[in-house]
N, C-alpha and C positions, 0 to 999 in steps of 0.2 A: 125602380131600383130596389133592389132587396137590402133588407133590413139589414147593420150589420148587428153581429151578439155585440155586447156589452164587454165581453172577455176579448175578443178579438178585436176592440177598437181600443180598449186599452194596451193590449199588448204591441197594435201597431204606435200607438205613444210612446211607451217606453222604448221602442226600438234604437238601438246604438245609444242608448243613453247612458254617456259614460262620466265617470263624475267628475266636477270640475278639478281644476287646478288648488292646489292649496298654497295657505298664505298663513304665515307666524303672527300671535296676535298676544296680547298683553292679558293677564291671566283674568285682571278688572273688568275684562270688555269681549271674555272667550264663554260668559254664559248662554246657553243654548245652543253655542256654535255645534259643527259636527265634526268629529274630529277626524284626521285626514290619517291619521296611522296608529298605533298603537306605542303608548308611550308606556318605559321602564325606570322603575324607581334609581335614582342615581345613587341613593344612599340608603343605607338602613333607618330605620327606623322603632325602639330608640336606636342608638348604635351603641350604647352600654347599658349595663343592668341601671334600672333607675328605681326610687322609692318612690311608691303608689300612695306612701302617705307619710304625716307628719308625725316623726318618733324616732327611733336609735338603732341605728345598723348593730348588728350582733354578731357573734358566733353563736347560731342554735344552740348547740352543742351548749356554752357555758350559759346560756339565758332556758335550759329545759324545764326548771326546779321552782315553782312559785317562792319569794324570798332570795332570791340570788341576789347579789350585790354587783354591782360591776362599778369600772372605773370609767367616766367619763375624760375622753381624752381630745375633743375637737368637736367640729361643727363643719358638716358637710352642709353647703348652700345648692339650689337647681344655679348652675353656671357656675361653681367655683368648687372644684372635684379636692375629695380629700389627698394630702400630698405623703401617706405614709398607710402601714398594713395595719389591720385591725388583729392586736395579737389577746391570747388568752386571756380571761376576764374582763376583759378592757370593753367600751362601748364608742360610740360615737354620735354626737344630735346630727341629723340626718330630718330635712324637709323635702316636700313633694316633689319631686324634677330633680330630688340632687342623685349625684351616680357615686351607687354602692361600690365602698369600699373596699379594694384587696381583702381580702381575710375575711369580712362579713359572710354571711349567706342568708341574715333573714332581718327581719326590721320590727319591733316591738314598737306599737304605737302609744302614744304619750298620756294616753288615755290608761294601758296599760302597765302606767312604772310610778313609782312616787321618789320624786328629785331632792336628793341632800345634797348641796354644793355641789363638788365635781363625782356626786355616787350618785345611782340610781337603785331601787330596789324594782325588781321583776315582780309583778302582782296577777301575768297571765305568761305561763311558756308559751317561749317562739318555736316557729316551727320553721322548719328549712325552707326557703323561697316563699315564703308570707310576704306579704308585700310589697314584693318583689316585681317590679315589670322587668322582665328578660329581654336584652338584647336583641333586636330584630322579632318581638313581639306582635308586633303590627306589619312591617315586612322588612324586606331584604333588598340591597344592591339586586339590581335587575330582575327585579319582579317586574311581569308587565302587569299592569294594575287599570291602566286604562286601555278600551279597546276601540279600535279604529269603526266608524259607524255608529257610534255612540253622542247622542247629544249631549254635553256637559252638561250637569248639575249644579246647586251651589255649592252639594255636598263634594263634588269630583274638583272644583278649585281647590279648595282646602286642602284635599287630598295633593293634588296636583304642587303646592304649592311646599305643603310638609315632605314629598320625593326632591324635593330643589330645583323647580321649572318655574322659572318667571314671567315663559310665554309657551304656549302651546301651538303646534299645527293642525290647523282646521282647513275645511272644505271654505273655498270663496263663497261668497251668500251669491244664488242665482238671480239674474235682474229679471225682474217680470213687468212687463209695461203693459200698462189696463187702458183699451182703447174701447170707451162707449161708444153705439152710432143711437141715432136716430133725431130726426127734427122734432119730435113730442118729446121729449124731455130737457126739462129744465134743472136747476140746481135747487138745492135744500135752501128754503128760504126766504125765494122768489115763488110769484104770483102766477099759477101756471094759467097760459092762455085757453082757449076754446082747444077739443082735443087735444091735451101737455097734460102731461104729467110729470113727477117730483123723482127726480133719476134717487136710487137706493141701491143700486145692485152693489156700485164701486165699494161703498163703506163693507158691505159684508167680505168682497171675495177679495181686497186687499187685506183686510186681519187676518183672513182665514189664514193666506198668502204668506206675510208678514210672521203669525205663528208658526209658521212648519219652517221658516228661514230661510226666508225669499227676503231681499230688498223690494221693494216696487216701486213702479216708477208712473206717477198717474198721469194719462197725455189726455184728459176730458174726452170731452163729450163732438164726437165726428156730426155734421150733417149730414140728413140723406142726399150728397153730391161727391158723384167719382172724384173729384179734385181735394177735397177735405178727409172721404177716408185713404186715399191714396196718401195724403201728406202725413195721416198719422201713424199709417205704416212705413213712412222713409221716417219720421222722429223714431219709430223704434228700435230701428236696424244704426240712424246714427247714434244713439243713445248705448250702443250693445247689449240690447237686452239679449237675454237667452234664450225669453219666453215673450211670445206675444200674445196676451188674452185679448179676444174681440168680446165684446156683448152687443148682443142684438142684427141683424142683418143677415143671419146665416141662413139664411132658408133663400128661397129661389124667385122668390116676388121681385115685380117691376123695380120696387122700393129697397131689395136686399142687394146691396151694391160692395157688402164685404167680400164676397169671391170674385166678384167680377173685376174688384180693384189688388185683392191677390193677384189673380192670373196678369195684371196690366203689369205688375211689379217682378214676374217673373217668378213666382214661387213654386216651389215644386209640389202641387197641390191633393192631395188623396181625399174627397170628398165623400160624405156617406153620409147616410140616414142612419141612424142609430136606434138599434131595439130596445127602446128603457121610454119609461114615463116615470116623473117629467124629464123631458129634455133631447127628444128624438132629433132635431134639426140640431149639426155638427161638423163641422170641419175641423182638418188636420193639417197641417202642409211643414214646410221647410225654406227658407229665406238663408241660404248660406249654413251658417252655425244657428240660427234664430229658429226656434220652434212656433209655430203658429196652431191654436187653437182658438178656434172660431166658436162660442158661446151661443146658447137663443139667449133673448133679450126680456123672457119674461122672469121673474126676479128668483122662481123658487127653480126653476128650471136652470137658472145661469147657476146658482149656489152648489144646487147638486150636482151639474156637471164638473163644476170647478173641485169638489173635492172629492167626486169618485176618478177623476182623469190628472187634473191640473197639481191636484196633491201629491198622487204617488208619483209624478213627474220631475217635482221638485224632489222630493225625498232620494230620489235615484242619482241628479246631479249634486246633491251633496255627498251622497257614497253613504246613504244610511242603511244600517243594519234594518229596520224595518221599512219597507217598501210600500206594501199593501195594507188596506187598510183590516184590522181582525173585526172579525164578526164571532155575535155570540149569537145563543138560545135563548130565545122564552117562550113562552105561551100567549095565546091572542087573545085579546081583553073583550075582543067583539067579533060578529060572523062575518065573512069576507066571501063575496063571490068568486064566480071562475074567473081568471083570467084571462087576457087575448093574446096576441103573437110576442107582446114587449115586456120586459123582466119591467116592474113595479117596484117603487121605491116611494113606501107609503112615510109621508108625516104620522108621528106615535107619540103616545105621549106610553113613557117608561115609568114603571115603579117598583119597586124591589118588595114582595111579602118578607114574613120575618122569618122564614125559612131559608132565603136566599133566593128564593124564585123570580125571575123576572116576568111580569106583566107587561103586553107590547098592546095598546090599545089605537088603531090610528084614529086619527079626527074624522068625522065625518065629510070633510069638504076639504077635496086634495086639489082643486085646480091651483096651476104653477102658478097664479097674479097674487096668491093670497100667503101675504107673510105676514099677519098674525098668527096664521096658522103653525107657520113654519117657527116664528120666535119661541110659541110655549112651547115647542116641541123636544124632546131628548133622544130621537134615534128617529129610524126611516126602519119599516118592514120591508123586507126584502122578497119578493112573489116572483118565482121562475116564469117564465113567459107558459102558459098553456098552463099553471096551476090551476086544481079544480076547486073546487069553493070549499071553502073552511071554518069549521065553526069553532066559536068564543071560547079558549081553553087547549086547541090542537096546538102542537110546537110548530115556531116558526122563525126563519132567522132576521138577526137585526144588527143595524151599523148604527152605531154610538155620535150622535152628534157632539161636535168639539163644545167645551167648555166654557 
């Protein structure tokens, strides 16, 4: 079977992938969500002229002359608006939030006036609209301010919250159910027998998962028997997930019993070899609404596949503005030979000179079993399938491991 690209087995993922259903959520519990439309300020913001600082609404005009005198004639509070015009010489105390006065136009701060009973004296002319925050300064009735595809911020509640929105509409979080297979592995904790091993994959690619705004849904650890991972693919379909991750089983051994138990379940299955190291054994399919992506089982192999395919998958059903994942430039920290038929996605360790220039240095020992490797690491070099060998210092691209 020939290889497929890397580009074309993502594209056939994302295919029809259209974004979920959205659902109103309370503004406490909408951070990180994705928001499902593009939301318009209800109100202005301020919605009257307001003082930017603590001191005396004015007429300019009578406050231009270091020594002027004025009459103080009231006290503007933020929430309690002065109830008359600010006429000829006349002043008014005026604090942070409170709204300028009819007649005023500028605001002398307390720093500069010196206070005799109800006078004040001017010791710095004002100047027209000092201090001043202007009416719809920050925005206006029907600004859109937020925009649909967009992850909320803490800074975007705030915001959200000062337009007069108590709840936002978001993207539903997609379900993703993590089904391990394999009879060597055990859980974190436990004594693994003769040939066992200490299962690790799950904890990586549900954070991963979990971060980009996936719910998940963990259905453990399948044996290698048609009967158990058949059941853990009917828990996923009763469950609704949207996405069903396998790890381990996908490749075509006596022992790899995840396609065989797809096809028993009826999936509509698109099986391929995939041109990329690590992670060339891969499956695709369709279970109804339910996506199926069948994972290898070795730990740096299932990570990377999960967030070059599994990533922008979710990102698509929540309707997010970025999709794909962006790649930058650097330079190679070390020489790299040629490459063979599969695009390469080397473990690097990244570091920034003080230039700005990035350094991509990969480890020397890329097999998928070894995640120490992969923990210190901060990006994957990216080698087009047939690249010719490269030496320490030529530009080369790279994906940013998550944070």
């Amino acid at each position: 079977m020939a290889l497929m690209p890397v580009a074309d087995a993502l594209a056939a993922i994302l295919h029809d992938s259209e974004p979920l259903t959205e659902e109103m959520v309370a503004l406490d519990v909408a951070h990180r969500r994705t928001l499902a439309r593009d939301v318009a300020a209800r109100r202005t913001q301020p919605p009257q002229a307001m003082s930017a600082m603590d001191g005396y609404a004015v007429r300019a005009a009578d406050a231009a002359a270091v020594g002027t005198r004025l009459k103080v004639i009231g006290e503007v509070a933020a929430g309690r608006p002065f109830d008359r015009a600010i006429g000829e010489g006349e002043a008014a105390r005026i604090f942070t939030g409170g709204v300028i006065p009819d007649g005023a136009d500028a605001v002398v701060i307390q720093e500069d006036t010196v206070a005799d009973g109800n006078t004040i004296t001017i010791t710095e002319a004002a100047r027209t609209g000092r201090h001043i925050r202007p009416a719809g300064v920050d925005f206006r009735q029907g600004d859109v301010l937020l925009k649909a595809g967009n992850r909320l911020t803490d800074r975007d509640l705030s915001l959200a919250a000062s337009m007069n929105y108590p709840e936002l509409p978001v993207r539903r979080r997609p379900k993703v159910a993590l089904l391990a297979t394999g009879d060597e592995l055990v859980m974190p904790g436990n004594e693994p027998g003769p040939g066992q091993i200490v299962y690790s994959n799950g904890y990586a690619l549900r954070a991963l998962m979990r971060s980009e705004g996936a719910e998940t849904i963990d259905l453990g650890i399948a044996a290698d028997t048609m009967a158990a991972t058949t059941a853990g693919i009917r828990a996923a379909r009763d469950a609704k997930a949207d996405i069903l991750v396998t790890t381990g089983g996908a490749s075509v051994g006596d022992h790899d019993l995840v396609k065989k138990a797809l096809d028993a379940e009826a999936v509509a299955m698109a099986f391929w070899k995939i041109a990329m190291r690590p992670g060339k054994p891969m499956m695709h399919g369709r279970l109804g609404s339910m996506r199926v992506i069948g994972v290898p089982g070795n730990p740096v192999s299932s990570y990377v596949c999960t967030l070059l395919f599994v990533v922008p998958l979710i990102r698509a059903l929540l309707g997010s503005t970025t999709i794909h994942h962006r790649r930058e430039m650097a330079l190679l920290g070390r020489d790299l030979a040629a490459n063979d038929v599969r695009e390469d996605y080397l473990r690097a360790i990244i570091e920034e000179r003080a230039d700005g220039t990035l350094i991509a240095s990969p480890v020397t020992a890329q097999d998928s079993s070894l995640l120490a490797n992969l923990s210190r690491s901060q990006g994957l070099v990216i080698r087009a399938p047939f690249a010719p060998a490269a030496k320490a210092g030529s530009p080369c691209e790279i994906l940013r491991l998550p944070e």
